[in-house]
N, CA and C of each residue as an Amber inpcrd file, in Angstrom:
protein
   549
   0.8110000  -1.1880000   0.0000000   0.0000000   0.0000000   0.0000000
   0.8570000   1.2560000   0.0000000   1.8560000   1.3830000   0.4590000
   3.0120000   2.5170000   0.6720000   3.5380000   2.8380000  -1.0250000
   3.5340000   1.5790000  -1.4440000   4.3270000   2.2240000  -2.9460000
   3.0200000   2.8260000  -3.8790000   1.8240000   2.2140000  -3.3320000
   0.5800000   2.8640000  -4.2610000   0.6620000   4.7680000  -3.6650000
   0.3020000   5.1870000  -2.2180000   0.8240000   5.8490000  -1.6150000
   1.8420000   6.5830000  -1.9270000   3.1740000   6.2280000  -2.3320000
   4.3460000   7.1280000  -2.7030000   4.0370000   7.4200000  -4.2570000
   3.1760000   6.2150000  -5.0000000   3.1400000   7.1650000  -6.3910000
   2.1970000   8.2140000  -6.6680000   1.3600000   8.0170000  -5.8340000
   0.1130000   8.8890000  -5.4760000   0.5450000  10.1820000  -5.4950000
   1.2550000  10.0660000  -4.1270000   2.3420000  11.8330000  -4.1330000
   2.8960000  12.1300000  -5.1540000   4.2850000  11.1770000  -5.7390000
   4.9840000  11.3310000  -7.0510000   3.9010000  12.2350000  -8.3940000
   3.0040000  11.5600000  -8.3340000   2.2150000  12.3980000  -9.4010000
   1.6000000  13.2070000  -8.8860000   1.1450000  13.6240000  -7.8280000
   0.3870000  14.8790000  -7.1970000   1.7150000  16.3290000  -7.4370000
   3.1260000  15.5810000  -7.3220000   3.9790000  16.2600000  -7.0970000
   4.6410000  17.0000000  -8.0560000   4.5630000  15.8130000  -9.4840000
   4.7920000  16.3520000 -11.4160000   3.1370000  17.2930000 -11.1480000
   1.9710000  17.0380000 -11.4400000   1.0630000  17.5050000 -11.3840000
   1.0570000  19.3750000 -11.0690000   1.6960000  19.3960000  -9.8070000
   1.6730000  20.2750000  -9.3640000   2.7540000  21.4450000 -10.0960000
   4.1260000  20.5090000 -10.2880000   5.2770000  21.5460000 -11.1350000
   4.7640000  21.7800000 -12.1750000   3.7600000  21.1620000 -12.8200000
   3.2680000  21.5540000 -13.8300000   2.2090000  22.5020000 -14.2170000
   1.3520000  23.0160000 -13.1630000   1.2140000  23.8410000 -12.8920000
   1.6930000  24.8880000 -12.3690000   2.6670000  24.8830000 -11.7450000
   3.3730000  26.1050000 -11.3860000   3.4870000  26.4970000 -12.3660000
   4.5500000  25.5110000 -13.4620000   5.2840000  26.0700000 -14.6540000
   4.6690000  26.8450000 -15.7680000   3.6260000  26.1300000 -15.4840000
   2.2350000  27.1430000 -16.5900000   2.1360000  28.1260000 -16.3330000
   1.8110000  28.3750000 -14.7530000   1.4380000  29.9240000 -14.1420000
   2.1550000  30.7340000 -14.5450000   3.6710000  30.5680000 -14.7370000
   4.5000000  31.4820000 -14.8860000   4.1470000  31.8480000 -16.7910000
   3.9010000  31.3400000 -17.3900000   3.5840000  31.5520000 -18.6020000
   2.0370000  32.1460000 -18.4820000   1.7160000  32.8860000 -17.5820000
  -0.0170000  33.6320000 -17.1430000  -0.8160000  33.1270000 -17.8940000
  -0.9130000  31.3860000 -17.8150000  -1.7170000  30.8650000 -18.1730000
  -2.5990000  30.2010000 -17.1400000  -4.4200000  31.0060000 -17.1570000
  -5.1520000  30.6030000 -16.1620000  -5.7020000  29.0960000 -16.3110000
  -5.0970000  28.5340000 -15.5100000  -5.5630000  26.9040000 -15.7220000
  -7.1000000  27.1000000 -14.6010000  -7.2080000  27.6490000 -14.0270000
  -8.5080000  27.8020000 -13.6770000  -9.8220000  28.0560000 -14.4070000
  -9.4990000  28.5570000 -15.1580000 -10.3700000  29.2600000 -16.1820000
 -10.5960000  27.8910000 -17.1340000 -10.1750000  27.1970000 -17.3790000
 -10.3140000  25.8530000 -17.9410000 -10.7580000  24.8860000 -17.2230000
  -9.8260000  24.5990000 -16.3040000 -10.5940000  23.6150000 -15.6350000
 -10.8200000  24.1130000 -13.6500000 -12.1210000  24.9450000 -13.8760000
 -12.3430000  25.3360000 -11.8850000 -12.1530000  24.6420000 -10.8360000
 -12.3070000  23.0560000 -10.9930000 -12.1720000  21.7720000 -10.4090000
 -10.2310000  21.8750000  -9.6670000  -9.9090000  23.2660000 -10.4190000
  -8.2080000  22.5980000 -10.1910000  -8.1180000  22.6460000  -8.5840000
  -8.9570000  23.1300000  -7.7460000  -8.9240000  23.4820000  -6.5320000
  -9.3810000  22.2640000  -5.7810000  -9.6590000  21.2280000  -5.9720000
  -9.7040000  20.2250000  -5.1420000  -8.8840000  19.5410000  -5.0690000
  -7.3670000  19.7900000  -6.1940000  -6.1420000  19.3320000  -6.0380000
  -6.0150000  19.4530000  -4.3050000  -6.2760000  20.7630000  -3.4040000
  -5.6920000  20.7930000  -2.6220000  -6.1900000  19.9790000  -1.7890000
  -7.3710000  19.2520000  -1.6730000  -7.8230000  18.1760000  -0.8260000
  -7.2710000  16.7740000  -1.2700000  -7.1430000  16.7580000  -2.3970000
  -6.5810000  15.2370000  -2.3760000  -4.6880000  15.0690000  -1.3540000
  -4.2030000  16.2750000  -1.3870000  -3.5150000  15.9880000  -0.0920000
  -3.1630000  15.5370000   0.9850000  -4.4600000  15.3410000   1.2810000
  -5.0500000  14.2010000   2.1870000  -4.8260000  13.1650000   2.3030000
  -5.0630000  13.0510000   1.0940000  -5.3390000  11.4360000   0.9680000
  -3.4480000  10.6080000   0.8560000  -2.6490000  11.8090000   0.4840000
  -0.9780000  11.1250000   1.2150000  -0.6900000  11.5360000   2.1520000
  -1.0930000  12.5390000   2.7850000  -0.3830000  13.0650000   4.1000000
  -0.7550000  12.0050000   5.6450000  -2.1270000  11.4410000   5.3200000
  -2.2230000  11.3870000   6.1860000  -1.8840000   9.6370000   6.2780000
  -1.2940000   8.7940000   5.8990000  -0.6850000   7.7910000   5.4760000
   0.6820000   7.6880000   5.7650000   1.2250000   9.2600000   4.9710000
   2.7240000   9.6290000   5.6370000   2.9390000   9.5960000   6.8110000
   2.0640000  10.3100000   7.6330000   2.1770000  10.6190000   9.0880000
   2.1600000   9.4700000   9.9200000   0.9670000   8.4270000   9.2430000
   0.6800000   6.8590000  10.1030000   2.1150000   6.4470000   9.9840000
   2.8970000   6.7120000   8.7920000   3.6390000   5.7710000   8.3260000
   5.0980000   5.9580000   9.5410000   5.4740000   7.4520000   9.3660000
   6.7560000   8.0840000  10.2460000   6.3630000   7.6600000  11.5720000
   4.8550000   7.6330000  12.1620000   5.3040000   7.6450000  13.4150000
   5.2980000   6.1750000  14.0280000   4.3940000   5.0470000  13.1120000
   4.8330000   3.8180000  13.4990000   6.2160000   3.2670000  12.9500000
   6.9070000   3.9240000  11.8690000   8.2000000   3.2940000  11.4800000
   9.1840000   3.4370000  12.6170000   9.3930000   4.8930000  13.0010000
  10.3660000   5.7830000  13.8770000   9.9730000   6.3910000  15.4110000
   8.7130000   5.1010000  15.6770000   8.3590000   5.1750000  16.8430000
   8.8680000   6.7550000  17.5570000   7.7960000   7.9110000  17.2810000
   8.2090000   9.4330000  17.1510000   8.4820000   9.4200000  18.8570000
   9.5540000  10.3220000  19.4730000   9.5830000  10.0710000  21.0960000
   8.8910000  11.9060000  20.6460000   8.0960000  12.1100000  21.9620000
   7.9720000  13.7720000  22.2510000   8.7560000  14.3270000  22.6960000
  10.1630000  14.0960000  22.5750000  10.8480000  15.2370000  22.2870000
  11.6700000  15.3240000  21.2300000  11.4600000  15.0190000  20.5020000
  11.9450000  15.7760000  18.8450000  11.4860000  16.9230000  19.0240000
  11.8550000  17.3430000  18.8770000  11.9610000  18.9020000  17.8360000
  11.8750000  19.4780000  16.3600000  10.9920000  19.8420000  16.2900000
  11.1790000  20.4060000  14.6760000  13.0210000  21.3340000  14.1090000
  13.1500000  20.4180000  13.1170000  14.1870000  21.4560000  12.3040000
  15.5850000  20.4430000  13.7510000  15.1050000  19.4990000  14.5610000
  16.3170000  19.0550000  15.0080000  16.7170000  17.2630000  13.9080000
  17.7550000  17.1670000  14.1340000  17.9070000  15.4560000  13.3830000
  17.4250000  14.6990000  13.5670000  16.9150000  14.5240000  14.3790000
  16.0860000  13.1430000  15.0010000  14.7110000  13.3760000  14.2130000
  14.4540000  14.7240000  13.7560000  13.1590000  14.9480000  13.3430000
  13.0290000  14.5070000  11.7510000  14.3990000  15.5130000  11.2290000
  14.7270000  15.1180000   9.5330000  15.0560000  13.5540000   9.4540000
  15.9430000  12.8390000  10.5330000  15.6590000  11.7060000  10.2180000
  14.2670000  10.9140000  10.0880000  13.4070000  11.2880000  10.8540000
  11.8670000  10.7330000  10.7730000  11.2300000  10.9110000   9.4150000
  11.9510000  12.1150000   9.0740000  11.0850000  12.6330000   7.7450000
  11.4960000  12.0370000   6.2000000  13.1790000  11.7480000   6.6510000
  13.6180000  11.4970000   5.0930000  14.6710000  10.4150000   5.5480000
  14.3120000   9.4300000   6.7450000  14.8610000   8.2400000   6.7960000
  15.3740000   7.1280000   5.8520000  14.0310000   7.5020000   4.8340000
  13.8300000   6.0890000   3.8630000  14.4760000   6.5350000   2.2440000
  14.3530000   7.4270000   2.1390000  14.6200000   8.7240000   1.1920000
  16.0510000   8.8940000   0.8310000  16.1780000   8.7100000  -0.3660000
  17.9140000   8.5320000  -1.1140000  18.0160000  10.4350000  -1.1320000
  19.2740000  10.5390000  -1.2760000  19.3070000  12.0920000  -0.7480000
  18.9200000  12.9780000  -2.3990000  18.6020000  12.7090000  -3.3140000
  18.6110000  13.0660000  -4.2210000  16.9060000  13.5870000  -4.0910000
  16.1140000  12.5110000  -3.5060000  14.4760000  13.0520000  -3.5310000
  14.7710000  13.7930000  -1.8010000  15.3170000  13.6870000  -1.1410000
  15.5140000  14.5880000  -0.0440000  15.7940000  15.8130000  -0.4450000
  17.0620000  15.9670000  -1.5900000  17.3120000  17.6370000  -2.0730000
  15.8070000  18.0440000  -2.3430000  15.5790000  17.2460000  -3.4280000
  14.3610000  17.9410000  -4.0600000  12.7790000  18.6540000  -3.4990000
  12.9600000  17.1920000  -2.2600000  12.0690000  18.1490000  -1.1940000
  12.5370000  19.2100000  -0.4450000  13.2840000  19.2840000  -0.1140000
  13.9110000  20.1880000   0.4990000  14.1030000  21.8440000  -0.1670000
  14.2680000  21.7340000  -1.2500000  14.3260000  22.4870000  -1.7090000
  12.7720000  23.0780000  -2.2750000  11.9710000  22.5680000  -3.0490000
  10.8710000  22.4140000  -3.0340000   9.8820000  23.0590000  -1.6980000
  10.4310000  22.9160000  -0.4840000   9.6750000  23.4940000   0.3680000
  10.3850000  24.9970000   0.9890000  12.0810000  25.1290000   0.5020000
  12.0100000  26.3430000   0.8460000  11.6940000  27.2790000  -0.3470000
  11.4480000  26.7360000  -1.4600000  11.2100000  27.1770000  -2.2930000
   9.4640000  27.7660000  -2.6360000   9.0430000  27.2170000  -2.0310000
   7.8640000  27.1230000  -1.8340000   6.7820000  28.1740000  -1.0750000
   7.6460000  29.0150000  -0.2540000   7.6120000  29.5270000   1.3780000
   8.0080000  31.0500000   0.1820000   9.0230000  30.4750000  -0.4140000
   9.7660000  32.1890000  -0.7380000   8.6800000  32.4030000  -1.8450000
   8.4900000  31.6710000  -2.6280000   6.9660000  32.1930000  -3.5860000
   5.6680000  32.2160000  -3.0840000   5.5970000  31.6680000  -2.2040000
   4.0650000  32.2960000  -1.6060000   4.2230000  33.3750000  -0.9010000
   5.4280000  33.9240000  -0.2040000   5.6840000  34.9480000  -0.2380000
   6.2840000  36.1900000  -0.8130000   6.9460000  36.2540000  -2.1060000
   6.7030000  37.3190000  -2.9670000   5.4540000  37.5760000  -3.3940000
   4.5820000  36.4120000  -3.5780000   3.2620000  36.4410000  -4.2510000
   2.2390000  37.1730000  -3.4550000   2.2860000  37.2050000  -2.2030000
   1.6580000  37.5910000  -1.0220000   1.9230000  39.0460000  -1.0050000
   3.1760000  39.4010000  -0.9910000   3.5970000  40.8250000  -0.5680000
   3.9880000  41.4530000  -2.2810000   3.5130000  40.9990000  -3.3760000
   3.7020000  41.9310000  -4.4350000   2.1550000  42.2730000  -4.9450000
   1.0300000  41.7710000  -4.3270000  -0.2470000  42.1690000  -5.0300000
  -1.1310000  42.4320000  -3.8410000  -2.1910000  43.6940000  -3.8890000
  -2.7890000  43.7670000  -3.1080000  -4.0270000  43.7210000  -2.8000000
  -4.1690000  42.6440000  -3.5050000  -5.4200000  42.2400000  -3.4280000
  -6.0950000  40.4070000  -4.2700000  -7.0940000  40.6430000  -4.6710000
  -7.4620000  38.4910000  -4.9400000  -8.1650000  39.4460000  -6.4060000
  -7.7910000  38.3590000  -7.2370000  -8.9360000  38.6580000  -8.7120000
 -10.1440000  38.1520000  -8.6910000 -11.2470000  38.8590000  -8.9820000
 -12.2770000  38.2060000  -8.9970000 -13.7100000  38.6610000  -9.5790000
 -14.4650000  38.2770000  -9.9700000 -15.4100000  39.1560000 -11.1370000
 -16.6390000  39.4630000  -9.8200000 -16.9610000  41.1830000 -10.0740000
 -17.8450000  41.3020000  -9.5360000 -18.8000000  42.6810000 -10.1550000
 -19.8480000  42.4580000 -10.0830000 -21.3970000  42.8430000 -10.6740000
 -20.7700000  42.8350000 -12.5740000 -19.8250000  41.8270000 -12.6070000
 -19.7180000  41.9810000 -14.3370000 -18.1020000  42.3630000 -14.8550000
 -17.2310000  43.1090000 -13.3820000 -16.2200000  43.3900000 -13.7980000
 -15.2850000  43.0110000 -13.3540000 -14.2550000  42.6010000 -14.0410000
 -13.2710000  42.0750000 -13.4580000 -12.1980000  42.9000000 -12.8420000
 -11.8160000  42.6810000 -11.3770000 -11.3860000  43.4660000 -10.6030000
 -10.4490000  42.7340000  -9.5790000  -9.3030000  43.5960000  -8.8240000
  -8.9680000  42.6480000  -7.7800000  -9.1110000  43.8740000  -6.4970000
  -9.6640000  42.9630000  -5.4290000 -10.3980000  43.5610000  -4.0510000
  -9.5860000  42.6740000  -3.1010000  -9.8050000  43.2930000  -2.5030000
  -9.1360000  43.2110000  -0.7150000 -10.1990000  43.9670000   0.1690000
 -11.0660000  42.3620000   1.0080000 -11.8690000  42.1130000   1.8660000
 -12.8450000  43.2920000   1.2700000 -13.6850000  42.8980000   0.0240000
 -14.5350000  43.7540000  -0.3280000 -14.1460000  44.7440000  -0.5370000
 -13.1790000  45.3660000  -0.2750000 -13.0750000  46.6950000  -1.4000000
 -12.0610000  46.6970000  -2.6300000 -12.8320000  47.6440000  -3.4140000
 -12.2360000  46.8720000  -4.9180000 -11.0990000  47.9250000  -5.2180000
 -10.0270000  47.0920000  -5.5590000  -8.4060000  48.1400000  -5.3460000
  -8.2670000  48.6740000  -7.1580000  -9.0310000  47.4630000  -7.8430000
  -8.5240000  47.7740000  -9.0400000  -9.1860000  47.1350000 -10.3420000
 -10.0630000  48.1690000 -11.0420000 -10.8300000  47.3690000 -12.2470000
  -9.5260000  46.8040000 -12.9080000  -9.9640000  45.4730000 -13.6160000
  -8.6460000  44.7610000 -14.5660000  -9.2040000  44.4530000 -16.0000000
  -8.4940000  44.4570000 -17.1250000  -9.2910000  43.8550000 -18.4130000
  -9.1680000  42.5660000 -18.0180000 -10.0280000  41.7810000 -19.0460000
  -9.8110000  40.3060000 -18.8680000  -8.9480000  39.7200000 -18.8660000
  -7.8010000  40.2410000 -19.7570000  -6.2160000  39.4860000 -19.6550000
  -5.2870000  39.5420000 -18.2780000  -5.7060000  41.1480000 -17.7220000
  -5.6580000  41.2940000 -16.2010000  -5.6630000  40.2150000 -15.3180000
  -7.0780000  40.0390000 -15.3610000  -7.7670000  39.3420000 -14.8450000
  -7.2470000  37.7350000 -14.8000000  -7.2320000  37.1260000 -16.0140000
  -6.6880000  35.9110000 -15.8480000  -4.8260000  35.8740000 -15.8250000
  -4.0340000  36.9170000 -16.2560000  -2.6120000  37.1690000 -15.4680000
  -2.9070000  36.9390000 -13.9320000  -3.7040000  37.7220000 -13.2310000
  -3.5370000  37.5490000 -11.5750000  -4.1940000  36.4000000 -10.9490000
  -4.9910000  36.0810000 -12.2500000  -5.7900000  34.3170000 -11.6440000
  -4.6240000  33.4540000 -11.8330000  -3.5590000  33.2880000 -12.7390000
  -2.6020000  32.3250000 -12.6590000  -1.4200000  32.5390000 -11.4370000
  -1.2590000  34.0590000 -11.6160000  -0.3190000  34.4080000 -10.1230000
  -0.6080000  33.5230000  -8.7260000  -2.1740000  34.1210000  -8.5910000
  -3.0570000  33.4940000  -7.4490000  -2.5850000  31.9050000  -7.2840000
  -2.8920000  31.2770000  -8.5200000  -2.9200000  29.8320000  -8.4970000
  -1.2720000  29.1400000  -8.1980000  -0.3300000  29.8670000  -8.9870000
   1.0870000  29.5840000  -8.4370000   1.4080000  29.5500000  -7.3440000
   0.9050000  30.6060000  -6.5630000   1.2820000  30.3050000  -5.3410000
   0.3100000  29.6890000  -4.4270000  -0.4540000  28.8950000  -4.8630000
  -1.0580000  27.8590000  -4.2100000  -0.8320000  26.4870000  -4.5040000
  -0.0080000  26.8820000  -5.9140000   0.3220000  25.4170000  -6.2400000
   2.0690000  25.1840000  -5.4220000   2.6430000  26.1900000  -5.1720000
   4.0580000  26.2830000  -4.6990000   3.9790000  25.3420000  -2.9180000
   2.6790000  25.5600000  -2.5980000   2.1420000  24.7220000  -1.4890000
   1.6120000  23.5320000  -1.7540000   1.3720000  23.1920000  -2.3460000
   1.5330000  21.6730000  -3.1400000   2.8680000  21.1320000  -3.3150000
   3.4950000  22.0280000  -3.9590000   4.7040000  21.3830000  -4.0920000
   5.4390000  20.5840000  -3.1040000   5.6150000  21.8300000  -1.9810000
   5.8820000  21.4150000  -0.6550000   5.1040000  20.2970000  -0.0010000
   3.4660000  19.6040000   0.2670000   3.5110000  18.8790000   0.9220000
   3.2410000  17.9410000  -0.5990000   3.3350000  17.4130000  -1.2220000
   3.9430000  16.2920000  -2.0970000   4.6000000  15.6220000  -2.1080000
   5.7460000  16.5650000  -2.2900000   7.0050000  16.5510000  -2.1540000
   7.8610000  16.0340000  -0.8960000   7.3390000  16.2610000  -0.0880000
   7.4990000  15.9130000   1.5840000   7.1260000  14.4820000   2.3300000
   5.3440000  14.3390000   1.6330000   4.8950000  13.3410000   1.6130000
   5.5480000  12.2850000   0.8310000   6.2720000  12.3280000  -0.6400000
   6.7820000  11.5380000  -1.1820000   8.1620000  11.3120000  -0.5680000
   8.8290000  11.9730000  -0.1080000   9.8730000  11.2290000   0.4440000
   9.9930000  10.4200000   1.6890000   8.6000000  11.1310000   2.3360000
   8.1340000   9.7300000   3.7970000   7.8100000   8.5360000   3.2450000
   7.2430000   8.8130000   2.3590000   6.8680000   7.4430000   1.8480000
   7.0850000   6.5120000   0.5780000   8.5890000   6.7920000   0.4500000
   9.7030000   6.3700000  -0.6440000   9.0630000   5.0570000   0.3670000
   9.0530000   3.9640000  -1.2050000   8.9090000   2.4060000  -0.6190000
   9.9510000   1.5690000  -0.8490000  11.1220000   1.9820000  -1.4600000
  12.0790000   1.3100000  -1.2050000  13.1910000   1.3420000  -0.0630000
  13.6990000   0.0460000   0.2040000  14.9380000  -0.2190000   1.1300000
  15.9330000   0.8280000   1.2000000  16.7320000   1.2770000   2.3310000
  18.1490000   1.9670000   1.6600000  18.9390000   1.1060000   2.5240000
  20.3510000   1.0810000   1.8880000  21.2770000   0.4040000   2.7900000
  21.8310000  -0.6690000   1.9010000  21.8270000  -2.3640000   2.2920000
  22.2770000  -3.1870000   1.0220000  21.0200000  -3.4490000  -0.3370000
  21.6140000  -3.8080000  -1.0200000  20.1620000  -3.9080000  -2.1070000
  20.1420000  -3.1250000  -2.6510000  20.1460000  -1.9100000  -2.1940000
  19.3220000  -0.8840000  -2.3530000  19.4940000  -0.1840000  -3.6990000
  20.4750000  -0.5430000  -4.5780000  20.0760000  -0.5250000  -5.7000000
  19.0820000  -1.1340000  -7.1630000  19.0070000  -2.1480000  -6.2810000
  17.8190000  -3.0700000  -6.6030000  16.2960000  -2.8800000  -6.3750000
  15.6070000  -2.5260000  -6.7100000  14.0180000  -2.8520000  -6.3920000
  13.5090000  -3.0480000  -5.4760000  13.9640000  -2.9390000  -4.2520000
  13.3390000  -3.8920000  -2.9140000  12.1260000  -3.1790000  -2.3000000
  10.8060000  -3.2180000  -2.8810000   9.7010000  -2.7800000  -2.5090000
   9.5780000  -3.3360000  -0.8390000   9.3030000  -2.3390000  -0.1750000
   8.6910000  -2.7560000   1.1230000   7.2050000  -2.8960000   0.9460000
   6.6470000  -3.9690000   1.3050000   5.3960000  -4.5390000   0.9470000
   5.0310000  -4.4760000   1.9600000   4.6920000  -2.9890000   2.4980000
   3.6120000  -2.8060000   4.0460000   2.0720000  -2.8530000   3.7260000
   1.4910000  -3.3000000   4.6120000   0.2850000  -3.0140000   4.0070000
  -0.6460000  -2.2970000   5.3210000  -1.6260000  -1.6510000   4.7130000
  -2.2820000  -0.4000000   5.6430000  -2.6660000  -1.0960000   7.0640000
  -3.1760000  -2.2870000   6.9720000  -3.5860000  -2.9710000   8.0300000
  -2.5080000  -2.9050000   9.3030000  -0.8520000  -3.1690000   8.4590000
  -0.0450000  -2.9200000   9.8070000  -0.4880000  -2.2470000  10.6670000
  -0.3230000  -0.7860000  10.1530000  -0.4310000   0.1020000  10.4520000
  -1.4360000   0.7090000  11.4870000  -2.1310000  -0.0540000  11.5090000
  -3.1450000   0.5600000  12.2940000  -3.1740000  -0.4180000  14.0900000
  -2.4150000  -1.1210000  13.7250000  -2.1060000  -2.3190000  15.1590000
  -1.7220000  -1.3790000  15.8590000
């Protein structure tokens, strides 16, 4: 169940760069498909598998610490350091674009009585043409997808299903199955 699980993320995780990568080309993938926003709930459906997974693998003690070793080991134990960079990077990367994105616009796009505009908490900062309009709908969406990235990305390296150590260039699926897990 872990390797169904880790590919789950793996593609939540292309999925997501691939949207970023669009955004940056101010292409509103919203505007095509509105549905793109339940991407952020299927999150769920690895995170919370990841979490079963770290704390029955690495039996978590309460006192770890966030950001101490004992913690990154919990997180990227299983994880060849190559998908560790990538998360890693991926999540500080992630943090710094939702925050330029945050602090360069002042306000959300959004159509109201007919016009397209971007407002902050009901008041409207700025009529936009439609190209406006869907430029700051893809902005918007980048940096929501840059938070995807991060827990994907995170989630996929908890729940890398292969061995590390001998073998480990070989295939060696760990064949857990959810039921452990729950003993």
């Amino acid at each position: 169940m872990r390797k169904v699980f880790f590919f789950m993320s793996v593609i939540g995780w292309l999925i997501s760069l691939i949207i970023h990568l669009v955004s940056y080309a101010g292409i509103d993938i919203e505007d095509r498909f509105p549905q793109i926003w339940l991407f952020s709930i299927f999150i769920f459906i690895v995170w919370f598998p990841a979490i079963i997974y770290s704390i029955k693998e690495n039996k978590v003690k309460d006192e770890i610490t966030f950001f101490s070793l004992d913690f990154l080991k919990v997180i990227f134990g299983r994880a060849p350091i190559w998908l560790t960079t990538l998360a890693v990077l991926c999540f500080f990367y992630g943090f710094l674009s939702f925050w330029l994105h945050q602090n360069a616009y002042i306000g959300v796009p959004d159509i109201i009585d007919g016009q397209y505009v971007l407002h902050n908490h009901g008041s409207i900062e700025k009529v936009l043409t439609e190209n406006e309009y869907h430029s700051y709908n893809a902005e918007s969406l980048r940096s929501f997808s840059s938070f995807w990235l991060i827990f994907y990305g995170i989630a996929a390296a908890i729940l890398y299903p292969f061995k590390k150590g001998k073998g480990s260039d070989e295939a060696n699926f760990n064949n857990d199955n959810i039921s452990e897990l729950v003993d």
